[in-house]
BAFI-3210 file (N, C-alpha, C; in Angstrom, 3 decimals, decimal comma, padded with zeros to 6 digits):
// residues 240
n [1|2|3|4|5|6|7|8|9|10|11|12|13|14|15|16|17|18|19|20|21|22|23|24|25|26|27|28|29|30|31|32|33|34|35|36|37|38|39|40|41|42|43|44|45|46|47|48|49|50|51|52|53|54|55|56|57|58|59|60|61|62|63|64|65|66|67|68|69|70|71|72|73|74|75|76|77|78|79|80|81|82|83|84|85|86|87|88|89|90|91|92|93|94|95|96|97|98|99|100|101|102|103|104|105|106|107|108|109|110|111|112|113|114|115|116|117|118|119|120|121|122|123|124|125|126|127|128|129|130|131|132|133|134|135|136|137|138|139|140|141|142|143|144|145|146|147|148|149|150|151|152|153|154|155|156|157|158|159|160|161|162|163|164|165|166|167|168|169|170|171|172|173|174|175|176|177|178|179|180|181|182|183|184|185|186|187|188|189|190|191|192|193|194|195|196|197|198|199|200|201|202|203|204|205|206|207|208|209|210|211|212|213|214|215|216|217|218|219|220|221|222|223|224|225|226|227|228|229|230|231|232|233|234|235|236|237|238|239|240]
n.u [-119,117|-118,125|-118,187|-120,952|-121,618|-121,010|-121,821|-124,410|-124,497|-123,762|-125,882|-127,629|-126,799|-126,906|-129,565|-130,186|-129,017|-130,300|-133,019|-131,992|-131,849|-133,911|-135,812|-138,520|-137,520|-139,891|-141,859|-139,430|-138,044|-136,770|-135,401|-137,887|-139,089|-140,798|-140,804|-141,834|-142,523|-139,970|-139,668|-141,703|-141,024|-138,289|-139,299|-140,478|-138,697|-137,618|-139,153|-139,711|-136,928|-136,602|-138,842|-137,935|-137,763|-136,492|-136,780|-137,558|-134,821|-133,169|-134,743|-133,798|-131,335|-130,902|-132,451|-132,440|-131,319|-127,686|-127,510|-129,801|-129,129|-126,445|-127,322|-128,992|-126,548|-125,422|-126,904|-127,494|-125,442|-124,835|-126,768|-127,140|-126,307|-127,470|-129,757|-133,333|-135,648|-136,589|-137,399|-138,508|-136,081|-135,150|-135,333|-133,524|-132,898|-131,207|-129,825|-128,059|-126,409|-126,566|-127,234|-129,310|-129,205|-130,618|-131,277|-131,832|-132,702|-132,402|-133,616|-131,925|-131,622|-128,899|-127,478|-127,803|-128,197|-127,980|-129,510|-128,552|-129,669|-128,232|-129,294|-128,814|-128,678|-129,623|-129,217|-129,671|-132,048|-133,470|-134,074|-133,676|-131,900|-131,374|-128,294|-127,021|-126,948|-126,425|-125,686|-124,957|-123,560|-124,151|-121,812|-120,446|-119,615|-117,780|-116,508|-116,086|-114,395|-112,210|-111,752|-110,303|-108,284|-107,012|-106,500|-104,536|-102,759|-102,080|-101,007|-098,929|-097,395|-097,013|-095,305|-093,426|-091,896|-091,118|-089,490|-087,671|-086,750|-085,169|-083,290|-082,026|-081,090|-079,725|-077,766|-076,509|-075,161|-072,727|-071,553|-070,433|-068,267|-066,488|-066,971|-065,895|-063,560|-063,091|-063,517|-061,957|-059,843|-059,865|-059,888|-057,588|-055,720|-056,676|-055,457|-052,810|-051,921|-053,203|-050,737|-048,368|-048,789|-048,592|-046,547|-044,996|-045,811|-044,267|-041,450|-041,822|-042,484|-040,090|-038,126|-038,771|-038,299|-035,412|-034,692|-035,336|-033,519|-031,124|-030,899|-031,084|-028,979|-026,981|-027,967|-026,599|-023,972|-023,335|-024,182|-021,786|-019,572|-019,589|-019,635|-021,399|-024,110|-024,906|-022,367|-022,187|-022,443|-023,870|-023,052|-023,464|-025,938|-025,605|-027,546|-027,396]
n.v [-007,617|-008,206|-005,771|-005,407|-007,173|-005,885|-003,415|-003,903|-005,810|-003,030|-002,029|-003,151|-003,358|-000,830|-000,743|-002,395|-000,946|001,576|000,189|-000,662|001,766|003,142|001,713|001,484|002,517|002,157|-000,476|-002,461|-005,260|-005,532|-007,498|-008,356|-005,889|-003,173|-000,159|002,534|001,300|001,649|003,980|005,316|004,665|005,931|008,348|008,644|007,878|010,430|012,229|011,320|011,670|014,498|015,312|014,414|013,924|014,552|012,729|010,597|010,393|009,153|007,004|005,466|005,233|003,779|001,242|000,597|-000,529|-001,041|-000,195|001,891|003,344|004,450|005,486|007,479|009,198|010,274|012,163|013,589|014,868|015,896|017,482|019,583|022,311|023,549|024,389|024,881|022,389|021,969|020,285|017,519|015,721|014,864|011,144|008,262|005,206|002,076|-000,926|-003,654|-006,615|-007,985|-006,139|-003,257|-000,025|003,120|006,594|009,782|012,887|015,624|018,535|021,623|025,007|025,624|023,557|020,729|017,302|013,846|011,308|007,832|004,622|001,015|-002,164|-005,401|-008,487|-011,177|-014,724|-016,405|-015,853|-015,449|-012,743|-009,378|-007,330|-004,582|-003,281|-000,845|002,710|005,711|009,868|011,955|014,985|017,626|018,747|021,570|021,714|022,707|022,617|020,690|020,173|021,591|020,548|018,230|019,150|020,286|017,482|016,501|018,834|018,160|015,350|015,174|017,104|015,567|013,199|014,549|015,726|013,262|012,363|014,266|013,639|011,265|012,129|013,677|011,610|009,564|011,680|011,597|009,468|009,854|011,555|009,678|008,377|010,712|010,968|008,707|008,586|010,842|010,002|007,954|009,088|010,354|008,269|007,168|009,605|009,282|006,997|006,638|008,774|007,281|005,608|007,537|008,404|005,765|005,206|007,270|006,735|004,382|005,254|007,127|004,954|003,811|005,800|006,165|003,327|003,519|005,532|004,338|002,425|003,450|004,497|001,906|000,916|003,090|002,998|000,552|000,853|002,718|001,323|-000,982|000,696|002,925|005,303|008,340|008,577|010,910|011,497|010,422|010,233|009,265|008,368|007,190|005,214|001,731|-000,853|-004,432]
n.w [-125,642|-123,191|-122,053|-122,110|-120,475|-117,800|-117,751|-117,324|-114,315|-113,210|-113,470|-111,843|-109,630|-108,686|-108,437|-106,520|-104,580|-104,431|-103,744|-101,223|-099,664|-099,735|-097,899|-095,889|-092,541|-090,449|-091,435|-090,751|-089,042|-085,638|-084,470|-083,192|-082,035|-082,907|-084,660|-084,219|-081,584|-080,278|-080,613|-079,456|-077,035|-076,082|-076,171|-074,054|-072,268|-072,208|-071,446|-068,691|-067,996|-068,000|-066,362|-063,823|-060,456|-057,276|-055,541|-057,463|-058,532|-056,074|-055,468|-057,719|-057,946|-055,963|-056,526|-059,041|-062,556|-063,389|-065,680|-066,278|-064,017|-064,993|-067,394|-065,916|-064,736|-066,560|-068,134|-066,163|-065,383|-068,385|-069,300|-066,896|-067,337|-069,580|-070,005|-070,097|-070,625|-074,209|-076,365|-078,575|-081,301|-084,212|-084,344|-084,552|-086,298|-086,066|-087,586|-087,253|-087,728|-085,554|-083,473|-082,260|-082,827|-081,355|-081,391|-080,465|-080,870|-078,667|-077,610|-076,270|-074,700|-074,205|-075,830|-078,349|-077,413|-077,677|-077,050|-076,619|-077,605|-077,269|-078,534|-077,404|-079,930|-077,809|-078,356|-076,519|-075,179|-077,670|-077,820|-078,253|-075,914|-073,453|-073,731|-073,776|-072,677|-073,467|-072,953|-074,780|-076,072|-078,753|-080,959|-083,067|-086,140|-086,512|-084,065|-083,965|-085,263|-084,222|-081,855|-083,444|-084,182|-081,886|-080,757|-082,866|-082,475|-080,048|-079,784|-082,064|-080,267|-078,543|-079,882|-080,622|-078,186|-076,932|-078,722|-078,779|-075,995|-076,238|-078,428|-076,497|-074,446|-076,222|-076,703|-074,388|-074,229|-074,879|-072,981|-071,258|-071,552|-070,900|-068,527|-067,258|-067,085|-065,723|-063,205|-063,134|-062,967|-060,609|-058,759|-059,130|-058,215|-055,681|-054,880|-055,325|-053,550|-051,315|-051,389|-051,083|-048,096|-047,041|-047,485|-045,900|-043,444|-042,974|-042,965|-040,924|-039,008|-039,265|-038,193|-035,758|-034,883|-034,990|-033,274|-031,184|-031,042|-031,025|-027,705|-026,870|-027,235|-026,360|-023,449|-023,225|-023,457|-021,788|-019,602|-019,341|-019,740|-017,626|-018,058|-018,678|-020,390|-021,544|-022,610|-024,794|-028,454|-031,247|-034,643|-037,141|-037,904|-039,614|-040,562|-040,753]
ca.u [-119,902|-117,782|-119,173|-122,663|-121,948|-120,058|-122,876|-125,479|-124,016|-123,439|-127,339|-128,616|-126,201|-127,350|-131,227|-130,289|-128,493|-131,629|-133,924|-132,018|-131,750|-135,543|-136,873|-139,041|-137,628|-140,869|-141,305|-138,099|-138,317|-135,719|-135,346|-139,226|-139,614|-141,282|-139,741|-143,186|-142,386|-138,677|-139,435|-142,259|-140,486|-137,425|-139,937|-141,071|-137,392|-136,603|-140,343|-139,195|-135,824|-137,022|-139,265|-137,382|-137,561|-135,007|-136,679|-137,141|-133,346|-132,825|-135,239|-132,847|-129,936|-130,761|-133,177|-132,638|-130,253|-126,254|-127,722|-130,510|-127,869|-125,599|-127,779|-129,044|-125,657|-124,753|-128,214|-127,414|-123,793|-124,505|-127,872|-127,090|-126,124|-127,667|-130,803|-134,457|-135,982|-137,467|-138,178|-137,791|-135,765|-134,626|-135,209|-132,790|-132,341|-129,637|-129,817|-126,651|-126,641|-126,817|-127,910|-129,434|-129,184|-131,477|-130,771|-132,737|-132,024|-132,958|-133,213|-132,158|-131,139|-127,387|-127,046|-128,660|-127,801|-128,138|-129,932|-128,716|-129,440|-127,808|-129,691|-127,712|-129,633|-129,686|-129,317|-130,259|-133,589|-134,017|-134,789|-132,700|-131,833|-130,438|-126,857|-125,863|-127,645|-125,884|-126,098|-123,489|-123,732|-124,035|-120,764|-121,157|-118,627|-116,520|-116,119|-115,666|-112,793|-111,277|-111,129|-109,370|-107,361|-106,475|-106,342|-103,629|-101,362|-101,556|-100,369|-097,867|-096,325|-096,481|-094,235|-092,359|-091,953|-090,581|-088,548|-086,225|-086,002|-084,212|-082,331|-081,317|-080,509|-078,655|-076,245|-075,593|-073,922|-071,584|-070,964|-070,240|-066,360|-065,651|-067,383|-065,856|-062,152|-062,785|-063,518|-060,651|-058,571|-059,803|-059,638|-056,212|-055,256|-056,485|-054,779|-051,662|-052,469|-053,246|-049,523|-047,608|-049,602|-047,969|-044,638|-044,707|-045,659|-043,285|-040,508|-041,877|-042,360|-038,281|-037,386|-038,575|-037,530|-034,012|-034,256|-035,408|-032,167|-030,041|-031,435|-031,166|-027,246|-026,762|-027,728|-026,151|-022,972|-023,487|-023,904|-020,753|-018,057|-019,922|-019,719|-022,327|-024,943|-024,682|-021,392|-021,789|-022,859|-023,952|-022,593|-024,551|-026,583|-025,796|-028,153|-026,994]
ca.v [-008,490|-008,005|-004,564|-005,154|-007,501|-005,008|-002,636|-004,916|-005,337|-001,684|-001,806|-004,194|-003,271|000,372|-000,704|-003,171|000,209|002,499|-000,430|-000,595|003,368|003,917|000,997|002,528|002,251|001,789|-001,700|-003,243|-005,665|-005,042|-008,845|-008,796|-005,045|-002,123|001,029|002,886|000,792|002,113|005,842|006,178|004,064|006,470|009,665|008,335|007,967|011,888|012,853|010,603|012,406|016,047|015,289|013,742|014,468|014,241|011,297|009,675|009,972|008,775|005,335|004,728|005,132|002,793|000,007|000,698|-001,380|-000,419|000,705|003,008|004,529|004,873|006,708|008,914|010,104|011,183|012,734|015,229|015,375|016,520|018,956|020,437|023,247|023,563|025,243|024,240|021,363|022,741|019,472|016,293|016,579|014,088|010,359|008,104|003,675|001,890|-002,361|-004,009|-008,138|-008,487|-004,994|-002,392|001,205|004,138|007,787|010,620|014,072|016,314|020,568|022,514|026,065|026,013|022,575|019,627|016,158|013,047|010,438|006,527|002,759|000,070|-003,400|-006,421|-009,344|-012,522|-016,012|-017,168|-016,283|-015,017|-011,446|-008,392|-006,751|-002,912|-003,665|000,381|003,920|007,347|010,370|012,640|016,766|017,052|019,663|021,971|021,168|024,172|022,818|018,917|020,405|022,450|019,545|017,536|020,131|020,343|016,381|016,428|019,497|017,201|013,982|015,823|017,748|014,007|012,483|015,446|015,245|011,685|012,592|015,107|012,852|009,748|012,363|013,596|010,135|009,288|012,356|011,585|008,104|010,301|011,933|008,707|008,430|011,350|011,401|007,629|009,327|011,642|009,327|006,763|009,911|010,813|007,364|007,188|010,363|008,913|005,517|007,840|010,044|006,666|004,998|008,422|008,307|005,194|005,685|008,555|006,187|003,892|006,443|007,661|004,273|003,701|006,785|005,596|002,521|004,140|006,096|003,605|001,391|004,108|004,506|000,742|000,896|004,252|002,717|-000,450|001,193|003,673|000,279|-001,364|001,884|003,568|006,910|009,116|008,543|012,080|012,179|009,670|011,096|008,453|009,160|006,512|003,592|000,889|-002,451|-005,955]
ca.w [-124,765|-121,775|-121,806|-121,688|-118,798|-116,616|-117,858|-116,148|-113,086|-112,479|-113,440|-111,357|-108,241|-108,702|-108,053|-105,419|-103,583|-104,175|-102,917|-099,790|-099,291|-099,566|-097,635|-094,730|-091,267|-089,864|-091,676|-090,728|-087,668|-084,997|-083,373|-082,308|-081,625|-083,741|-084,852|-083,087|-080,225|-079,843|-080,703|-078,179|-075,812|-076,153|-075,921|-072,814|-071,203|-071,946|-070,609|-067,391|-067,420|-067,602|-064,860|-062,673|-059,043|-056,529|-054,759|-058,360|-058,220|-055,049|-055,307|-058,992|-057,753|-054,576|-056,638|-060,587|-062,398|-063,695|-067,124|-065,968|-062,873|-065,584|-068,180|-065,039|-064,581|-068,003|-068,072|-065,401|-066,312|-069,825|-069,102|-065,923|-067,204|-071,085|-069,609|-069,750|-071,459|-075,157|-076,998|-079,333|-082,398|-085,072|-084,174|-086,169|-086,062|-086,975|-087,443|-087,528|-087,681|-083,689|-082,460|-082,751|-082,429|-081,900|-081,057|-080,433|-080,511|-077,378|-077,690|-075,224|-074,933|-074,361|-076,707|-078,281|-076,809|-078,069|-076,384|-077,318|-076,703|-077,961|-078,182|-078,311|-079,712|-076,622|-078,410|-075,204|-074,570|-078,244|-078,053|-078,042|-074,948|-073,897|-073,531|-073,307|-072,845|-073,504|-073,340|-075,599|-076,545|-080,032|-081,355|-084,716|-087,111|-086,234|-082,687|-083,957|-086,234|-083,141|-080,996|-083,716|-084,369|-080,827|-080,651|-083,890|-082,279|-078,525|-080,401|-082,475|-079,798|-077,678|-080,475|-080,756|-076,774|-076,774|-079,916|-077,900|-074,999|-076,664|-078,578|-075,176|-073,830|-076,979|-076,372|-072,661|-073,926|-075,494|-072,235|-070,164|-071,618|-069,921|-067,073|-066,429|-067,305|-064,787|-062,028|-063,043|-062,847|-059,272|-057,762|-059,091|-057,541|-054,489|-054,760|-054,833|-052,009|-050,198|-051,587|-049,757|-046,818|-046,640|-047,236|-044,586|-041,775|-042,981|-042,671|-039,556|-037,901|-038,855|-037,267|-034,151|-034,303|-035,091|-031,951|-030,032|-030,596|-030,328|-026,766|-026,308|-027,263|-025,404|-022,447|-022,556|-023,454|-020,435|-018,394|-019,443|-019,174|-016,238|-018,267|-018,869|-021,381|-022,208|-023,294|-026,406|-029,917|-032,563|-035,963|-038,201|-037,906|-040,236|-040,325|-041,162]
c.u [-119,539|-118,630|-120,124|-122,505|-121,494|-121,291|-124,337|-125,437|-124,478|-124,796|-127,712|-127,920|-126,755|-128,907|-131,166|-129,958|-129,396|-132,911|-133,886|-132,021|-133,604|-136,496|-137,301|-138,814|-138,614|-141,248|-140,475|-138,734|-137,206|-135,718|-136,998|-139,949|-139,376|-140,832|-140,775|-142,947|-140,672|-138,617|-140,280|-141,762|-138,968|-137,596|-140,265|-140,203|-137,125|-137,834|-139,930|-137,884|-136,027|-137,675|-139,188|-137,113|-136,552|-135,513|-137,267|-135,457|-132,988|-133,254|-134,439|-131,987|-129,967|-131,252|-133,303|-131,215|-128,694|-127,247|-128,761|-129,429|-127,656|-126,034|-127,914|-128,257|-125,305|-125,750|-127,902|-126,319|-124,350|-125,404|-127,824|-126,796|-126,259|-129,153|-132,308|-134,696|-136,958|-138,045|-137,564|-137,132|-135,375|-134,512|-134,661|-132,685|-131,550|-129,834|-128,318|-126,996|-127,047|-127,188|-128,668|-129,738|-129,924|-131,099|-131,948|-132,343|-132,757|-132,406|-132,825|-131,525|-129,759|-127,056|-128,126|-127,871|-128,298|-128,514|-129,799|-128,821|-128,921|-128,757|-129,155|-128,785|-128,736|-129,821|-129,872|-131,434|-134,315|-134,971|-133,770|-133,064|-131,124|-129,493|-126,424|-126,922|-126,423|-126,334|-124,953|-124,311|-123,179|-123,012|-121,177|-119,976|-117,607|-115,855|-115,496|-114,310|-111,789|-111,171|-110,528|-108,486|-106,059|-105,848|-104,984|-101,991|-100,700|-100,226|-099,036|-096,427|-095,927|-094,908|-092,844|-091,024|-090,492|-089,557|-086,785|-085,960|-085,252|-083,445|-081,517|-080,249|-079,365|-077,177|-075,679|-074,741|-072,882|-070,299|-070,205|-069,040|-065,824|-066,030|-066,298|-064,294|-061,999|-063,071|-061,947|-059,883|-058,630|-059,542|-058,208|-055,418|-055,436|-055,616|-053,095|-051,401|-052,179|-051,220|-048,470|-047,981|-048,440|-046,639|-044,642|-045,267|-044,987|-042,291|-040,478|-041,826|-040,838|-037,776|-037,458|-038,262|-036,010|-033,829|-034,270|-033,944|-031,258|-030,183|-031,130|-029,622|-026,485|-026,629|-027,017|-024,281|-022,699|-022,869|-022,595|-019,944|-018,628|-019,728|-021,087|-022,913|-025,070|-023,613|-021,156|-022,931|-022,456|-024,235|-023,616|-025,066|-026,612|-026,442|-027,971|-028,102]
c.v [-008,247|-006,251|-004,169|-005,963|-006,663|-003,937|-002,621|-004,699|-004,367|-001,417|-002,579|-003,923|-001,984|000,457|-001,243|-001,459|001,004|001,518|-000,302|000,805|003,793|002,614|001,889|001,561|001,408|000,156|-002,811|-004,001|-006,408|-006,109|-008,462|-006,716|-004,151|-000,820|001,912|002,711|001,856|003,349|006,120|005,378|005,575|008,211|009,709|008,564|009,459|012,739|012,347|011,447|013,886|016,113|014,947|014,488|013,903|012,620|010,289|009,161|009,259|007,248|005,137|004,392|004,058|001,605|-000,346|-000,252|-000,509|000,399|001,828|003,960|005,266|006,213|008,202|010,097|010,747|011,827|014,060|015,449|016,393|017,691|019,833|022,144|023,900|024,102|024,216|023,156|021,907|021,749|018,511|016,537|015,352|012,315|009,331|006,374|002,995|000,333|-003,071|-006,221|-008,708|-007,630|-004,031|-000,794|002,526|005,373|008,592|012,002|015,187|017,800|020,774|024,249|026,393|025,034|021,456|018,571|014,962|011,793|008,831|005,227|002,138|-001,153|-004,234|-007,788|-010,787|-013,861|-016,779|-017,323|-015,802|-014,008|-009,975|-007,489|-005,178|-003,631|-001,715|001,514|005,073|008,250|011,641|014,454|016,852|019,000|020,021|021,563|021,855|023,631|021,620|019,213|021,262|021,358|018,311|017,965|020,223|019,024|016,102|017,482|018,351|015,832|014,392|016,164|016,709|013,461|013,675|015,281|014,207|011,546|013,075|014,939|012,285|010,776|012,724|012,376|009,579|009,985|011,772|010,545|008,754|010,822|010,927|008,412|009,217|011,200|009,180|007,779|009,984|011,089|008,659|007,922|010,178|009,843|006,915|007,726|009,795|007,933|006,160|008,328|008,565|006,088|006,289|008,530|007,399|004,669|006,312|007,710|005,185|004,455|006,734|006,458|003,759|004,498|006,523|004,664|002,405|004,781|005,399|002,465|002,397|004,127|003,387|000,701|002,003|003,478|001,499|-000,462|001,846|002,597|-000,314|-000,368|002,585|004,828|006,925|009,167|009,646|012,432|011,268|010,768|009,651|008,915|008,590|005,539|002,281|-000,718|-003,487|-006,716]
c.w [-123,306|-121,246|-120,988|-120,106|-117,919|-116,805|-116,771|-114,881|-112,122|-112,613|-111,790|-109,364|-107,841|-107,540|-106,862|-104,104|-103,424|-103,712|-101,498|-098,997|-099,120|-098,937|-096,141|-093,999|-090,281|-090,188|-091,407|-089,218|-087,220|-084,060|-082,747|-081,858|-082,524|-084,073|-083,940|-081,730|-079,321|-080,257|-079,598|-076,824|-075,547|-075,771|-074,673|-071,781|-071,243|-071,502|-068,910|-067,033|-067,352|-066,611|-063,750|-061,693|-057,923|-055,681|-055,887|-058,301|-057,190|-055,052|-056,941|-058,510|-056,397|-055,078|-058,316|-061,038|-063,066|-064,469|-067,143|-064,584|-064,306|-066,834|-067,247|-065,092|-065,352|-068,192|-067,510|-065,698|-067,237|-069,897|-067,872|-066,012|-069,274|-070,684|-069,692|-070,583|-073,236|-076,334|-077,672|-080,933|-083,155|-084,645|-085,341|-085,052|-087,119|-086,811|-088,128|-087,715|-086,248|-082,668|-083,013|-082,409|-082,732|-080,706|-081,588|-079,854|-079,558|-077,300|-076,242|-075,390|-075,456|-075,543|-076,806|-077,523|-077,434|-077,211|-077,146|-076,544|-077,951|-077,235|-079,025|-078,111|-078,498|-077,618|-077,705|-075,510|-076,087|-078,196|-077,950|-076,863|-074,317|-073,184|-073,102|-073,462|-072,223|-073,549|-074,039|-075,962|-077,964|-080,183|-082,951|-085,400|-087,067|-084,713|-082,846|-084,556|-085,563|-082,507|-081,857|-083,807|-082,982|-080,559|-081,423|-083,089|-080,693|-079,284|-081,283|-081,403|-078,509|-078,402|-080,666|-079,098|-076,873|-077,282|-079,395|-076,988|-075,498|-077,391|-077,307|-074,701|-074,602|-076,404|-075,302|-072,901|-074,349|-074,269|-071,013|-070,412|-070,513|-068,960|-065,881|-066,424|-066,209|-063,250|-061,915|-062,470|-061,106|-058,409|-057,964|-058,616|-055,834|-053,733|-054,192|-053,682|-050,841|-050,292|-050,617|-048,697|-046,375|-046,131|-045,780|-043,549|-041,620|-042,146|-041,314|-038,783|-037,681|-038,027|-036,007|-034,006|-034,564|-033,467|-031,029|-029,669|-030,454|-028,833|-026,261|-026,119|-026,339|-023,971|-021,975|-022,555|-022,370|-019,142|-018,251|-019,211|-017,896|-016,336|-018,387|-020,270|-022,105|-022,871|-024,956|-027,658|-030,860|-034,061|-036,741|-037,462|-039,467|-040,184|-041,102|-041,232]
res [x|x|x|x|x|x|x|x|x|x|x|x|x|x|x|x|x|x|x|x|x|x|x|x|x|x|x|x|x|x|x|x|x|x|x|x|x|x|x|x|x|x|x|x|x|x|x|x|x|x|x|x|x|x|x|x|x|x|x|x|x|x|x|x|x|x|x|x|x|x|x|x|x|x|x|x|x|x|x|x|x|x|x|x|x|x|x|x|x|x|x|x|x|x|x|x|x|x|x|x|x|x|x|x|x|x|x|x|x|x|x|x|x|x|x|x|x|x|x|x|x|x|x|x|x|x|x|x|x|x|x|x|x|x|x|x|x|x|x|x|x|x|x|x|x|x|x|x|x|x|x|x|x|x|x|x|x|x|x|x|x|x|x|x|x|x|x|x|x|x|x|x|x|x|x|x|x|x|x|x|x|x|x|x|x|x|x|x|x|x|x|x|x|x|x|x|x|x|x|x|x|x|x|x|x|x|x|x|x|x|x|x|x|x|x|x|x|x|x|x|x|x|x|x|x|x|x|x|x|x|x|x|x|x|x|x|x|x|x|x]
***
């Protein structure tokens, strides 16, 4: 019994999946506007952009709003250099719960391009509005799988990167013992250096004030006998 129901199911979910796979596009209604409506509306924008003249460009870009600038620019960006204009190619829509999206594919010599809007439905005023227009260069599968390719070795050789810094950084704590050994050791040597310094002007400031009392006693011995300062000779100095 359980069977047949699980059997079912996988029936009945089956049909629901090939109902929704083969309902026609054209049919569907896109918040208020027609699939007709949004293919020749969309044929219209890449007849308008192939023929665009420099003082079309000029009154957009001075009186048009963000989202038409903005397509402009990716417009000439992306064909400037993909050669002449050669025609329309694959129109495809996409309905999501609150937008909806349609793309249209655009020949040209050097590459196709992909022409898209997004419309996001308005609660407000109840109606869906263009929220975004692109325009993208459509890559073959050889080129999409080289620039992941390329994308995978970048990101790789990022973490790799980063990897053999912090090991770096790690080591150096290793090196901060010595290097703080070899300071202590030098400001100790100096401490030193400064401790004899000191001594030695110790030393030296006794010596003179050794000579200077000999000198003081010299002469006051001189004064009292009325000999000659030259003829004494002091053996030691002992201080009390």
């Amino acid at each position: 019994m359980k069977k047949k129901v699980s059997l079912m199911l996988c029936l009945v979910i089956m049909i629901l999946t090939m109902t929704a796979c083969g309902t026609d596009p054209a049919s569907v209604d896109y918040f208020g506007m027609a699939y007709e409506d949004l293919k020749s509306g969309m044929e219209r924008d890449v007849a308008s952009l192939v023929g665009m003249t420099d003082e079309n460009r000029e009154s957009i870009y001075s009186y048009g709003s963000e989202e038409v600038i903005h397509l402009l620019e990716t417009w000439d960006a992306s064909t400037g250099e993909l050669g002449p204009y050669q025609g329309l190619g694959e129109f495809s829509i996409d309905k999501t719960k609150d937008s909806v999206t349609t793309e249209q594919i655009v020949h040209f010599p050097g590459r196709d391009i992909i022409l898209t809007y997004v419309y996001t439905y308005d609660y407000e005023i109840k109606q869906a509005v263009l929220d975004d227009a692109t325009v993208d260069l459509v890559y073959t599968i050889g080129e999409q799988m080289g620039k992941a390719a390329m994308n995978t070795v970048l990101g790789m050789g990022t973490v790799f990167a980063v990897l053999i810094l912090i090991s770096l950084i790690i080591y150096a704590f290793n090196l901060i013992p010595y290097i703080q050994k070899k300071f202590s050791r030098k400001w100790k040597e100096t401490e030193e250096n400064a401790v004899v310094v000191q001594i030695e002007r110790r030393e030296e400031q006794e010596l003179t004030d050794d000579c200077e009392l000999v000198a003081v006693i010299t002469a006051a011995i001189a004064a009292g006998t009325g000999a000659s300062a030259d003829s004494f000779v002091v053996r030691s100095i002992h201080r009390r």
